[in-house]
C-alpha positions as CSV (number, residue, x, y, z in Angstrom):
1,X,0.0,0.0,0.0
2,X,1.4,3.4,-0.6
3,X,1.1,5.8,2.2
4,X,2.5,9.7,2.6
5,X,5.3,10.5,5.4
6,X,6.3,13.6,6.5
7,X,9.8,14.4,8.2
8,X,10.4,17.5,10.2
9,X,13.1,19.7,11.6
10,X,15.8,17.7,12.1
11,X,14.9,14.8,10.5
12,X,14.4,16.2,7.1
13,X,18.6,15.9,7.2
14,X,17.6,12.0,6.3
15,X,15.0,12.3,3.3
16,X,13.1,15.0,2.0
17,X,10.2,17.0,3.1
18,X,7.4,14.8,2.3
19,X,7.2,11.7,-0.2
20,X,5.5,8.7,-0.7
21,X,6.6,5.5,0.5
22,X,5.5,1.7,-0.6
23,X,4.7,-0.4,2.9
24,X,3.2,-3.8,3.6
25,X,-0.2,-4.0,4.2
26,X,0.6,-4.6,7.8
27,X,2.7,-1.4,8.0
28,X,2.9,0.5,11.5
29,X,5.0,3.7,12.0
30,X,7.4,1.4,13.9
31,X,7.3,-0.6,10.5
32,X,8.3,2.6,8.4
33,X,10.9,3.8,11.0
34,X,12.6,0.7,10.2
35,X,12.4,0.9,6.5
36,X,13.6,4.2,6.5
37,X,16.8,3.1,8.6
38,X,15.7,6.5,11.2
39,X,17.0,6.0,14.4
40,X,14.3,5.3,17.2
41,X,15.7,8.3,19.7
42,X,15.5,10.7,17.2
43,X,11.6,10.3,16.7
44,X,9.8,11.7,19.8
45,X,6.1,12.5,18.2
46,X,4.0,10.1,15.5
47,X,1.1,11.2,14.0
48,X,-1.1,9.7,11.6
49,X,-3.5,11.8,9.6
50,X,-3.1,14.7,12.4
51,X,-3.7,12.4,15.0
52,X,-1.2,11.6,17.9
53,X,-0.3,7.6,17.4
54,X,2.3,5.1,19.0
55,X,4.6,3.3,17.1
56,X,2.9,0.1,17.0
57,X,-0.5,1.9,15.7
58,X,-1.7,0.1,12.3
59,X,-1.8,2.2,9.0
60,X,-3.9,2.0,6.1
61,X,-3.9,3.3,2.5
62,X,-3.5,6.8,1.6
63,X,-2.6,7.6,4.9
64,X,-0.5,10.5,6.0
65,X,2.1,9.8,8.7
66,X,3.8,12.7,10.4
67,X,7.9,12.3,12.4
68,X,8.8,14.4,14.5
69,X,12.3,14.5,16.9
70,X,12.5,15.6,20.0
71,X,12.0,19.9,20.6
72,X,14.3,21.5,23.3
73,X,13.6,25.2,23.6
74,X,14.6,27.7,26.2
């Protein structure tokens, strides 16, 4: 199934902005992580179409799954 992901801040320096991406049918976030060889620390929020998720969440076609690191601030 072909789903959307989009990276942000810091983990754009991996792949681009937003793309599609080809996953199994049993895809999770967790799965994509992987696939996209991301490293687990540097993902801190997962959403899937806007919506907060955990990595083991299931995804379905057409979906649109957000990465984001961790945000420090002062």
């Amino acid at each position: 199934m072909k789903i959307t992901v989009k990276l942000f801040a810091t983990l754009r320096n991996y792949y681009e902005k937003e793309f599609s991406l080809e996953v199994p049918d049993d895809a999770t976030p967790g799965t994509v992580v992987k696939q996209l060889n991301l490293p687990d620390k540097d993902i801190a929020i997962i959403m899937i179409n806007g919506r907060g998720q955990k990595l083991d969440a299931p995804l379905s076609e057409s979906d649109v799954l957000a990465l984001f690191p961790p945000v420090g601030g002062g």
